[in-house]
N, C-alpha and C positions, 0 to 999 in steps of 0.2 A: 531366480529373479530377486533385485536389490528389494529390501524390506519398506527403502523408501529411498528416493533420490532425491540431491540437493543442487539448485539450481541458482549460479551463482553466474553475474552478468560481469563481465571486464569493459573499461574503457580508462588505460592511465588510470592506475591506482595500482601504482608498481609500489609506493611504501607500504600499502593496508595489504594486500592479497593475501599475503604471511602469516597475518593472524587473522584473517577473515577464517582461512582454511584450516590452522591450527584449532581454532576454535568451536572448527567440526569435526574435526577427529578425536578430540577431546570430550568427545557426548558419552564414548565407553561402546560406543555401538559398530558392530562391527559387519553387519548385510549390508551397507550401504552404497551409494553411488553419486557423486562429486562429480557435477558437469562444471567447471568453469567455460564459458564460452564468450572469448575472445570477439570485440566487436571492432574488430583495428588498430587498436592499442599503439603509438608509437612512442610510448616508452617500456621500461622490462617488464611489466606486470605480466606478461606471460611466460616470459623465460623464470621468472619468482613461481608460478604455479606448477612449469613442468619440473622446475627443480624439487619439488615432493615424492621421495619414492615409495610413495603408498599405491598400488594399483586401484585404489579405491577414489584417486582422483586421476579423471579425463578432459583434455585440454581440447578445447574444439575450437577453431577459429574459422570467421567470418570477415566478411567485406563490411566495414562502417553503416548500420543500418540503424543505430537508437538501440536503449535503453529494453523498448520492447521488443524490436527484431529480436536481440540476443536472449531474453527468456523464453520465447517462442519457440526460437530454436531448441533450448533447452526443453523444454514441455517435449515437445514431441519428437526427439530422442530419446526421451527419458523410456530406463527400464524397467520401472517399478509404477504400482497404480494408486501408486501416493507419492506429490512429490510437495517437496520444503523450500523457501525461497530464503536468499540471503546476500543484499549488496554486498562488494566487494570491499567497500567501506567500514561497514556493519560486523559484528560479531555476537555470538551465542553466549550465557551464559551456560554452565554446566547442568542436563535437564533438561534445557529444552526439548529437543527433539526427542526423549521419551514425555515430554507429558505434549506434545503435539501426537505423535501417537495411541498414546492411551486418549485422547479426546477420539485420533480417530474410531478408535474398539470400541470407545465410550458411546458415541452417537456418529454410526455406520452412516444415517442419513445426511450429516452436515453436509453444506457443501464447500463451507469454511473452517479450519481449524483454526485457531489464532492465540499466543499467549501475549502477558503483557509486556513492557517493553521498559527499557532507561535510557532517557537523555543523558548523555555525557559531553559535557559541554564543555569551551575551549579551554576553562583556568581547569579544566580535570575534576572538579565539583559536578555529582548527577542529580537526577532529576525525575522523580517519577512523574507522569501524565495526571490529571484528572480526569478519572473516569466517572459517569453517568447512566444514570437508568441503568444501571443493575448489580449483584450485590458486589463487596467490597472483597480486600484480600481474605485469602484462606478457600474464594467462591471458586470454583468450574461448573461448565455449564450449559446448555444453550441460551444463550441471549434471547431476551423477552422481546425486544425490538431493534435491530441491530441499528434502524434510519433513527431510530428516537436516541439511542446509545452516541451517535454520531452527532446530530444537529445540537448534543447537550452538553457535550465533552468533549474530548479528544477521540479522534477516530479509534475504535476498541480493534481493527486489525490495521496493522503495520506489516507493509510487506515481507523485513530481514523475520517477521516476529510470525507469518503464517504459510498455512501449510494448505494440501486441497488435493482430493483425487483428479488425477489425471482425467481420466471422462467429463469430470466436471467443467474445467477448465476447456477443453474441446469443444465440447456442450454450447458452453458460455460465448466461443469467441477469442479465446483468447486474450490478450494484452492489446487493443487498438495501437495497433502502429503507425508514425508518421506524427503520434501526439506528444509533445516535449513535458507534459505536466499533468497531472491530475488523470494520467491515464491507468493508475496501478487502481484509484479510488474508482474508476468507471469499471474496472472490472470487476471490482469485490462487491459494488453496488449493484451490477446485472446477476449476480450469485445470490447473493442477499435477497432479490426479490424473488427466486424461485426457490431456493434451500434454505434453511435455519443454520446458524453462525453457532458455530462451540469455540468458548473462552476457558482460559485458565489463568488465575493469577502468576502461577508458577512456572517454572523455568524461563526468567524473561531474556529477551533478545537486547542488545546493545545498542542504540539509535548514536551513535557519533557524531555528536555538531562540533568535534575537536576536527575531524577529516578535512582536507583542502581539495577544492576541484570537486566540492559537492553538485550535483544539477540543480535542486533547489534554491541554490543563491545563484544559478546564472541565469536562471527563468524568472522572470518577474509573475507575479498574477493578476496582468491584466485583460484575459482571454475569460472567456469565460470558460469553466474546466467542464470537462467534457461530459461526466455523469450528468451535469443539468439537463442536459438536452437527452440522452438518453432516458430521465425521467419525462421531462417533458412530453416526449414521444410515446412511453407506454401510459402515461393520465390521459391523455387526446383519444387515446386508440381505446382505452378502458380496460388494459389487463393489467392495472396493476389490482390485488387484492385490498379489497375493503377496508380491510383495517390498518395496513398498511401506508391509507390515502393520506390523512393527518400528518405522522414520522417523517413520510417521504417527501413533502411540501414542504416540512419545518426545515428537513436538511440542505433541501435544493437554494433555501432560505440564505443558509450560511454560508452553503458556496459563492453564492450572488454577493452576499455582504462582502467575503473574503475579497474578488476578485477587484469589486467597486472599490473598496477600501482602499486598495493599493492605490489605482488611479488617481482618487481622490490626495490621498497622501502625495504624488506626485504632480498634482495641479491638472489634469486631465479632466474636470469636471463637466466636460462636455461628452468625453466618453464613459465617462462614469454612468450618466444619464441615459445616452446610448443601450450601454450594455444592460443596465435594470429596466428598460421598457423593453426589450425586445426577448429580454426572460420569458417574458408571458406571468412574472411575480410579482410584478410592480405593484398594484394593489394589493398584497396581501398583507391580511392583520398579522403579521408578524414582527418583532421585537428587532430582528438583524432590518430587515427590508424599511421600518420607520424609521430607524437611525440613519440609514441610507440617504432616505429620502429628505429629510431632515436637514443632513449634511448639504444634501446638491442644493435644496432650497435656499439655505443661507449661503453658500458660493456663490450662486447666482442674483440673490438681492443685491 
């Protein structure tokens, strides 16, 4: 059995694949197991992947089903009862995937591994994240609050940048499919609320905003993403944990903000309005959600 498998999604990213996958062979690790899985691709990017003669990388191909179809896929094929997630865009740097393992030795119970991560952005200049609510470089750890972490910084897990046992992810649901955005954040959020997050500063993953043919700039955000309402649904029903209540309001917050913002920025101000009253967050004393509101009221005088 692989020590851990890396599950890496294809759709045209026939120039990245190269060093997406270079950059997992170059961890030094050698039980491993390398699902690329082909989501229709109709340029080379998978003839670029089978051209690797490492038996350690496996080409799997599928019919056009999204982003999460193809990890999906990957998940449960997967050999190994830890697996590592890594756009095809994305790359490692050297480390990672031992200090996402040592997190998982470290705390058996997570149900997130996660280290941190760099922008690298298009003049070739990077960029680390602002991270919040909890301690700074040199720290690993379990995360004090992974929703409070999130509503206060930059999200503390990045897909290319985490890792998760297998049962977990089964557990969870998987990756909702059929969702074009904000579906990677609804599932680290449904994790989050039942398991404790382990971070690490160290070994970070490469976030490439140099990459063309990203999904994130052909998705706008004006939907609302999809974790709101999965919170939304466990506050109603009452399981979410107590202390948890506060964090997970604040972050639901920012998602709301994010989404309205955009509208707003594009003169939508009526859907703006829309989509923050049927939140169920409209009234809340929150800093994201007054700005909002704020904004639509002077649109609208």
């Amino acid at each position: 059995m692989p020590e851990v498998t890396v599950v890496i999604p294809l759709f045209n990213k026939g120039p990245y694949i190269g060093r997406a996958l270079s950059s997992v062979l170059n961890q030094g690790l050698q039980n491993i197991e390398i699902l690329v899985v082909d989501d229709g691709s109709s340029d080379d990017g998978p003839e670029q992947a089978a051209a690797f003669c490492d038996q350690r990388v496996r080409l799997i191909r599928q019919s056009h089903g999204g982003v999460s179809s193809a990890r999906n896929n990957g998940i449960r094929t997967a050999g190994s009862h830890f697996i590592a997630f890594l756009d095809a865009d994305d790359e490692w740097h050297p480390g990672h995937l031992e200090t996402l393992l040592r997190l998982h030795a470290s705390f058996p119970g997570a149900g997130i591994c996660a280290t941190s991560y760099m922008f690298i952005l298009p003049d070739g200049s990077t960029r680390m994240p602002t991270f919040s609510g909890f301690p700074g470089p040199t720290w690993e750890g379990l995360l004090p609050d992974y929703f409070r972490a999130a509503a206060m910084g930059k999200p503390p897990v990045f897909t290319s940048a985490a890792g998760a046992p297998k049962k977990v992810l089964l557990e969870a649901g998987l990756f909702a499919e059929g969702v074009h955005l904000g579906e990677d954040l609804d599932l680290w959020g449904r994790i989050a609320l039942e398991y404790p997050v382990a971070f690490s500063h160290f070994g970070p993953s490469c976030y490439r905003k140099d990459a063309g043919n990203r999904l994130c700039r052909r998705i706008p955000r004006e939907r609302e993403l999809p974790f709101v309402a999965t919170a939304r649904a466990g506050l109603c029903e009452g399981t979410v944990p107590d202390h948890l209540v506060p964090s997970l309001r604040a972050y639901c917050c920012k998602l709301i903000y994010l989404s309205c913002r955009h509208l707003l920025r594009t003169g939508r101000t009526e859907d703006a309005a829309l989509l923050l009253h049927n939140s169920g967050f409209e009234r809340e004393e929150n800093g994201h959600i007054m700005r909002i509101r704020t904004a639509i009221a002077g649109k609208e005088s």
